[in-house]
ROSE-4610 file (N, C-alpha, C; in Angstrom, 1 decimal, always signed):
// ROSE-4610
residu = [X/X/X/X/X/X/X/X/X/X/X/X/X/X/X/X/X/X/X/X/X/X/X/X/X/X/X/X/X/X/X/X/X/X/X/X/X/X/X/X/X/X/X/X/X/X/X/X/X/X/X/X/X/X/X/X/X/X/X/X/X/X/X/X/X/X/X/X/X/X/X/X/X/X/X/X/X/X/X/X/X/X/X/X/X/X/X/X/X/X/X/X/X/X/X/X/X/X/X/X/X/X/X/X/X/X/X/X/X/X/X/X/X/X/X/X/X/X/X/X/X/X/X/X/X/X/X/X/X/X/X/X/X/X/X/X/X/X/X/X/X/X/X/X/X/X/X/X/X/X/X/X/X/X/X/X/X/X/X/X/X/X/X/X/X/X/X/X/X/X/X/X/X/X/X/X/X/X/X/X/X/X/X/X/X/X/X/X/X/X/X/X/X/X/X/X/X/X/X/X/X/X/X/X/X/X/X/X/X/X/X/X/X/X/X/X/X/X/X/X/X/X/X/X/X/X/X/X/X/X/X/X/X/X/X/X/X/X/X/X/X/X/X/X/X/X/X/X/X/X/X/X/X/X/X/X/X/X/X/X/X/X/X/X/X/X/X/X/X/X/X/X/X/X/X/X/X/X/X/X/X/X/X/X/X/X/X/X/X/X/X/X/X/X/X/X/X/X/X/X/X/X/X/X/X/X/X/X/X/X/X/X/X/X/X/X/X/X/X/X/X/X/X/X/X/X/X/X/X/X/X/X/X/X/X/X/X/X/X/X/X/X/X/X/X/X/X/X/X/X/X/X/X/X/X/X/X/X/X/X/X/X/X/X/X/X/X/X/X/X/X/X/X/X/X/X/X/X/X/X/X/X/X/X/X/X/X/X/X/X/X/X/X/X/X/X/X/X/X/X/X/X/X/X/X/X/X/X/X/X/X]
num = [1/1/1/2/2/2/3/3/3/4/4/4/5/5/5/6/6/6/7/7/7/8/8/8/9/9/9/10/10/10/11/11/11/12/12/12/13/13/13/14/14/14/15/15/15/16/16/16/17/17/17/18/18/18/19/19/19/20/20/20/21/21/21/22/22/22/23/23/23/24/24/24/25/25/25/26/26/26/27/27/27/28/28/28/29/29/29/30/30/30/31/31/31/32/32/32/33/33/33/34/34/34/35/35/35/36/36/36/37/37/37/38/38/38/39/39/39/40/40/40/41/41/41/42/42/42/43/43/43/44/44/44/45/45/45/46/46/46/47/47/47/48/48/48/49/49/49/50/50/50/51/51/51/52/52/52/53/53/53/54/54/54/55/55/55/56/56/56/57/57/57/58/58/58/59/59/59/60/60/60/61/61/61/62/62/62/63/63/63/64/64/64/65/65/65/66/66/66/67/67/67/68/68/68/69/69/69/70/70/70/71/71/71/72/72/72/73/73/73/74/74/74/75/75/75/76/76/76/77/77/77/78/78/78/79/79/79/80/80/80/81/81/81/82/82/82/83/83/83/84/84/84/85/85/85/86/86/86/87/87/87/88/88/88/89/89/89/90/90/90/91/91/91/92/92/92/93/93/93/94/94/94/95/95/95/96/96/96/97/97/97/98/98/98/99/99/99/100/100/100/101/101/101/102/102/102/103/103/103/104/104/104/105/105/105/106/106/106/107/107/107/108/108/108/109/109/109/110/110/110/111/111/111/112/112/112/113/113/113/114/114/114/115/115/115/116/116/116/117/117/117/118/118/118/119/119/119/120/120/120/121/121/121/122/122/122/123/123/123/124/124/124/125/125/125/126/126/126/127/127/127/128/128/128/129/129/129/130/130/130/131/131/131/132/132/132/133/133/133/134/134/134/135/135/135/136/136/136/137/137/137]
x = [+0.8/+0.0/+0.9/+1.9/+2.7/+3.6/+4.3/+4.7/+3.5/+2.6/+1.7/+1.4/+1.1/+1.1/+2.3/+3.5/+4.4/+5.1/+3.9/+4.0/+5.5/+5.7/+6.6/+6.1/+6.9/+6.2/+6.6/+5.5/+5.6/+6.5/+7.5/+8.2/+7.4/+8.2/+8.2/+8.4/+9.4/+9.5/+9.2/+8.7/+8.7/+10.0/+11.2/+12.4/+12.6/+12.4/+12.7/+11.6/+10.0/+9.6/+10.1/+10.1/+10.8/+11.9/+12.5/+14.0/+13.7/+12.7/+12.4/+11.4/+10.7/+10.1/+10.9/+12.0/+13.0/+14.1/+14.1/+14.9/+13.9/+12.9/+12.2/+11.7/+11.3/+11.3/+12.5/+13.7/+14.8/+15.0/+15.0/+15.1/+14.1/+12.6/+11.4/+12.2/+12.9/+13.4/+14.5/+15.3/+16.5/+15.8/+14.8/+14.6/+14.2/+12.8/+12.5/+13.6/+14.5/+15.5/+16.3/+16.9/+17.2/+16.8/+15.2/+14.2/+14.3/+14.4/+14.0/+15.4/+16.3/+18.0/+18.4/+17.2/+17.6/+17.0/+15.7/+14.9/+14.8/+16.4/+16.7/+16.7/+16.7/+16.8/+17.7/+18.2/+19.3/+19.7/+20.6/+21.7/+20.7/+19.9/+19.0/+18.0/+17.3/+16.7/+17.5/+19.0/+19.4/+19.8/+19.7/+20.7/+19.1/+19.3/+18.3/+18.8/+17.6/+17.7/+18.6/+18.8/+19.4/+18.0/+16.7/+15.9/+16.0/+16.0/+15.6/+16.8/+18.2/+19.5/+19.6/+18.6/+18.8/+17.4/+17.7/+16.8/+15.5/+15.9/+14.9/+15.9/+15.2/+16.4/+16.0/+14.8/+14.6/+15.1/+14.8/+15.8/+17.1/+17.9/+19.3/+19.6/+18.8/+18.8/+18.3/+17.4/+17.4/+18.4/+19.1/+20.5/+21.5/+21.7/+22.8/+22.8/+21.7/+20.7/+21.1/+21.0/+21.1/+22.6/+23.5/+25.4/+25.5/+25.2/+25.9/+25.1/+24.0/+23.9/+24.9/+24.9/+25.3/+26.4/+27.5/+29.1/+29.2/+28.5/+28.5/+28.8/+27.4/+27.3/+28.4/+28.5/+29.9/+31.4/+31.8/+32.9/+32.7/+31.3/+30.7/+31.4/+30.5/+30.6/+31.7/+33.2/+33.8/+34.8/+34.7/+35.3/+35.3/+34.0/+34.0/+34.4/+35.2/+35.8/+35.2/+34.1/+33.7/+32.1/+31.1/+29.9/+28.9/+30.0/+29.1/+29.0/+30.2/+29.7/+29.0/+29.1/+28.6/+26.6/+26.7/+25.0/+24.9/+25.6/+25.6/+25.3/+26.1/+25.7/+24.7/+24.3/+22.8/+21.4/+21.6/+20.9/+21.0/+22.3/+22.2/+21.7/+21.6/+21.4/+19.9/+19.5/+17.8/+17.2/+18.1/+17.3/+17.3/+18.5/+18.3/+18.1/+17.1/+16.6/+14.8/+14.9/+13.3/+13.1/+14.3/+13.5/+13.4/+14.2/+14.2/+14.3/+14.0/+14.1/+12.5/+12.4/+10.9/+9.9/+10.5/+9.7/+10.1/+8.8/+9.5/+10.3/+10.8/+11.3/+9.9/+9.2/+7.8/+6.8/+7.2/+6.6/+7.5/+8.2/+9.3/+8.7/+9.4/+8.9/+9.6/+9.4/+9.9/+10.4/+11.4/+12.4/+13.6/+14.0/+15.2/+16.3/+17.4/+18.7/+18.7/+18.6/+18.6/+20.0/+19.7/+21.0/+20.7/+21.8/+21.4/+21.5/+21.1/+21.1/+22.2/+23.9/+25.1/+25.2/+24.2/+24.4/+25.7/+24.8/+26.2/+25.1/+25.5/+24.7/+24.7/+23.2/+22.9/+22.4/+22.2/+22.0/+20.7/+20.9/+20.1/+19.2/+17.9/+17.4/+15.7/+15.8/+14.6/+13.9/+12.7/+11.9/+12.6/+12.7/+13.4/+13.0/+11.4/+11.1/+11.9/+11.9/+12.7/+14.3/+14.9/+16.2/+16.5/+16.1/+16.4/+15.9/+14.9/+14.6/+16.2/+16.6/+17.5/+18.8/+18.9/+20.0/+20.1/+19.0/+18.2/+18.7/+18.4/+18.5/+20.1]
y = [-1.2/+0.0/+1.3/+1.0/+2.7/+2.7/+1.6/+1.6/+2.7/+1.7/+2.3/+3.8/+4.2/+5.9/+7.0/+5.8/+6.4/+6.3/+5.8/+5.1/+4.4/+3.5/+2.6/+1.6/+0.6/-1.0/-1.8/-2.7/-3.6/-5.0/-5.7/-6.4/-7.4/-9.0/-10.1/-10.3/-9.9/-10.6/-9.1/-10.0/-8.9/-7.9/-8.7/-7.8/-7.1/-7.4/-6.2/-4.8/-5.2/-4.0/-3.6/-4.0/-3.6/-2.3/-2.9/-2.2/-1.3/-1.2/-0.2/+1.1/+0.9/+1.7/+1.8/+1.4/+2.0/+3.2/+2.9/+3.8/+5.2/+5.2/+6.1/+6.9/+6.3/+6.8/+7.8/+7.0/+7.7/+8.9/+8.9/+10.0/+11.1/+10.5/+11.5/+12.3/+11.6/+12.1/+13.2/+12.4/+13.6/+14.9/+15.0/+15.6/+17.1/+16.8/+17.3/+18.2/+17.2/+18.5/+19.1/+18.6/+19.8/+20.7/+20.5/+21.7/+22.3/+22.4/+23.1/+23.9/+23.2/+24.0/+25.1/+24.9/+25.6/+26.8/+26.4/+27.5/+28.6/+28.3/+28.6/+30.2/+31.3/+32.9/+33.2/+32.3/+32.7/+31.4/+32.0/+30.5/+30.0/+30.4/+29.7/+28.7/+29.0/+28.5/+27.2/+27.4/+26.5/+25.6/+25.5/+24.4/+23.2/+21.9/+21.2/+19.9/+19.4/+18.8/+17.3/+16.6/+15.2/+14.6/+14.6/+13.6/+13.7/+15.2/+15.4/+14.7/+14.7/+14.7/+12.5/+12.7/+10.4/+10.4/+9.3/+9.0/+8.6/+7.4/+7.1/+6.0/+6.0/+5.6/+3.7/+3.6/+1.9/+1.7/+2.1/+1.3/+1.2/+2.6/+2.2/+1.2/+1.3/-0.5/-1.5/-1.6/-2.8/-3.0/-2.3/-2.1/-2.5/-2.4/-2.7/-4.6/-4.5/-6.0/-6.9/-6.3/-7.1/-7.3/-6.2/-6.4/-7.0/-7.5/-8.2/-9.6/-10.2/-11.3/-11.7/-10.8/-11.1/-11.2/-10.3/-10.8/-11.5/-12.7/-13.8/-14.7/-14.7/-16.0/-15.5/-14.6/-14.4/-14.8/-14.9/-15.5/-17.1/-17.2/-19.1/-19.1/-18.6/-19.3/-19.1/-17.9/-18.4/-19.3/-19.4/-21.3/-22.2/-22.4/-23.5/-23.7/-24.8/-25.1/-25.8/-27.1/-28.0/-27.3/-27.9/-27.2/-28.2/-29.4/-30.3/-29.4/-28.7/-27.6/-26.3/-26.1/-25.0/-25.6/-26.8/-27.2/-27.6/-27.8/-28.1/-27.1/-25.8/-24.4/-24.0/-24.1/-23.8/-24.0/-25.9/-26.2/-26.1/-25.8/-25.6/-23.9/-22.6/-21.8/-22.0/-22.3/-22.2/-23.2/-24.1/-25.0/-24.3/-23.5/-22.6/-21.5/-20.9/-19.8/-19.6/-21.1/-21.8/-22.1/-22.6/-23.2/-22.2/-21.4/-20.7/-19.3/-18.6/-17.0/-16.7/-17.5/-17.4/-18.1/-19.5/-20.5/-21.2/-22.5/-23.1/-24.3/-25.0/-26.7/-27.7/-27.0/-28.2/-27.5/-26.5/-25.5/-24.8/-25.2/-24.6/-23.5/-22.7/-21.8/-22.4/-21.3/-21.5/-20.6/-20.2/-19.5/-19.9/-19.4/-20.2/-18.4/-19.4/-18.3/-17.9/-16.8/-16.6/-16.7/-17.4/-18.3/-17.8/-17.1/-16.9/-18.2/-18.1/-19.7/-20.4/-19.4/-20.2/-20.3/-20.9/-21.6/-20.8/-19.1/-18.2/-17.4/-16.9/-16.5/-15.0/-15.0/-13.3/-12.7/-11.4/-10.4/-11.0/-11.1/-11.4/-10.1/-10.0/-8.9/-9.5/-8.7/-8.7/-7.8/-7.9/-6.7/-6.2/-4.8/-4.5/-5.8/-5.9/-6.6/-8.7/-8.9/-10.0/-10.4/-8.9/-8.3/-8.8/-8.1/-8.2/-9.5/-10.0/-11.4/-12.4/-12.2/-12.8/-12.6/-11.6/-10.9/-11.6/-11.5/-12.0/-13.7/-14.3/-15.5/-15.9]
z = [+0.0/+0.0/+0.0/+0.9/+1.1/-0.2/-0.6/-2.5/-3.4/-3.5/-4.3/-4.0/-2.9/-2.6/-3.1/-2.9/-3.3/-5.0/-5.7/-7.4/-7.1/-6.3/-6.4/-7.1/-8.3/-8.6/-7.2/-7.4/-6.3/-6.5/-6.1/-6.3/-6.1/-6.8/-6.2/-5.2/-4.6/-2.5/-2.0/-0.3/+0.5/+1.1/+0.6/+1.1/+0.2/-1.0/-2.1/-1.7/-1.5/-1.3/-0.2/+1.1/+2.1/+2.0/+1.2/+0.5/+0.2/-1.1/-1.6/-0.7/+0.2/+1.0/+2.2/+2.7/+3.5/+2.8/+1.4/+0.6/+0.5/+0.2/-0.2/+1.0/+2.4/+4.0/+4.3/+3.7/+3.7/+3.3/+2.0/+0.9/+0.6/+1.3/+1.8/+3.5/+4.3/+5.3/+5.5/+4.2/+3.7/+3.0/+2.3/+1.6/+2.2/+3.4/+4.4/+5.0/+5.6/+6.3/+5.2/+4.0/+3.4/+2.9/+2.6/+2.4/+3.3/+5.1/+5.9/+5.6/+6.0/+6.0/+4.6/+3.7/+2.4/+2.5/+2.9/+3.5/+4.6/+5.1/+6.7/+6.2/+7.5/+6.8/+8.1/+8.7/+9.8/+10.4/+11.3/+11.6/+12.7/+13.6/+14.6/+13.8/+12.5/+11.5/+10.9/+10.6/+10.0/+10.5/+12.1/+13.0/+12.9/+13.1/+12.9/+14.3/+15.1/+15.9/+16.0/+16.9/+16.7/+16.4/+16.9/+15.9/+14.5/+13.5/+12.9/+11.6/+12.3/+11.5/+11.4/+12.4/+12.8/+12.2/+10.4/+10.0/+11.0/+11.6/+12.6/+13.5/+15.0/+15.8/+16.0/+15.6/+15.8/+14.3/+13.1/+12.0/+12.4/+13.3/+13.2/+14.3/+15.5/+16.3/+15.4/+14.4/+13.6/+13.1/+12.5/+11.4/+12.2/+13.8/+14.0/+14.9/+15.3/+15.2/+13.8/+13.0/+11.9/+11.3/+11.6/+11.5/+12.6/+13.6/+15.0/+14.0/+13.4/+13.3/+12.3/+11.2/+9.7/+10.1/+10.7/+11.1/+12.1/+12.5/+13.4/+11.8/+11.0/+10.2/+9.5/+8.7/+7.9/+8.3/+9.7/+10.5/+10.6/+10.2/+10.6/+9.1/+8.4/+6.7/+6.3/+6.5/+6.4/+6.3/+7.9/+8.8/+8.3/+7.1/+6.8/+5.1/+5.4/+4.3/+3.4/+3.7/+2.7/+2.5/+1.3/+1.2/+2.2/+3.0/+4.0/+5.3/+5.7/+6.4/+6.3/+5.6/+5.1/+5.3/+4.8/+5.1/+6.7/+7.4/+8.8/+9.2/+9.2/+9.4/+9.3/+8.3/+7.6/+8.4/+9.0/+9.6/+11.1/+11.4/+13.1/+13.0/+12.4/+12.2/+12.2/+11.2/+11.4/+12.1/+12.4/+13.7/+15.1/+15.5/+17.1/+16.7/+15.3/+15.4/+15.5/+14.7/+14.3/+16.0/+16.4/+17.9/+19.3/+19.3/+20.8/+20.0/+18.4/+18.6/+18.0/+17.3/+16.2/+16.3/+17.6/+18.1/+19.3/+19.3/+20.4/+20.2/+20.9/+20.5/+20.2/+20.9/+20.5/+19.2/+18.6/+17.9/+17.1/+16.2/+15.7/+14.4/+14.3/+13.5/+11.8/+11.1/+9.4/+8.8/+9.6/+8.9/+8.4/+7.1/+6.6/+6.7/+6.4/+6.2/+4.9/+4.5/+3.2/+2.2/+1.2/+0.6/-1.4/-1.6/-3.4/-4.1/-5.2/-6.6/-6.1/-6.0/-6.2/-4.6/-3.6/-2.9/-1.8/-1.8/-1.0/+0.0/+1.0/+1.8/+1.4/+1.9/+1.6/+2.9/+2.7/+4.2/+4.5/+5.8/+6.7/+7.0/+6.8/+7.2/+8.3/+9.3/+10.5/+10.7/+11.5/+11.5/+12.8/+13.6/+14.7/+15.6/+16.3/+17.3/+17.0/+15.8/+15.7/+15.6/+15.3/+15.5/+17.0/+17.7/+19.3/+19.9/+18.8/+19.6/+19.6/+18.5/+17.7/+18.8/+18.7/+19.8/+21.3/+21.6/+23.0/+23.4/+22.1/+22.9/+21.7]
């Protein structure tokens, strides 16, 4: 819905629109304070606040949620030498994530690690509140 408001096309996955409506939140954010700062008519006018200059402070806790996971797996994936670990990885990863961050052990959730065609790991991305889950346990 907020694509379409914003004549964005709507992707195939949800992390591409994601992507794309975090880019645009952005760039609608930047845009704001440099209209205000262009429009300034003195230097008390032009100074602009710490909310206003921090896109938004729970994406940058998401963002930094999501580099403490990614350079964990990145230091795992690249440990491993054969593609037999590299699938052990895989599976101990979404097995103690499916079981104790997204679920339970009697209730496991379905989340996979996101992996490109050539079988390479790609960014891991969370919503904040599953960020910190992630973190948490």
């Amino acid at each position: 819905m907020e694509l379409g408001y914003r004549a964005l096309p709507i992707s195939q996955t949800v992390r591409e629109n994601r992507q794309k409506l975090r880019d645009a939140l952005e760039a609608e954010k930047g845009y704001a304070l440099m209209t205000k700062l262009v429009a300034s008519i003195d230097c008390n006018s032009a100074f602009c606040t710490v909310e206003e200059a921090i896109p938004c402070i729970m994406h940058g806790g998401n963002g930094i949620n999501e580099k403490i996971v990614m350079m964990v797996l990145i230091e795992a994936w690249e440990s491993c030498s054969t593609a037999q670990e590299k699938e052990q990885l895989i599976k101990i990863v979404e097995d103690y994530i499916n079981s104790r961050s997204f679920g339970r052990e009697e209730s496991k959730a379905q989340w996979k690690l996101p992996m490109t065609k050539e079988k390479e790991l790609e960014t891991v991305s969370f919503t904040a509140w599953t960020g910190r889950n992630v973190i948490e346990n």
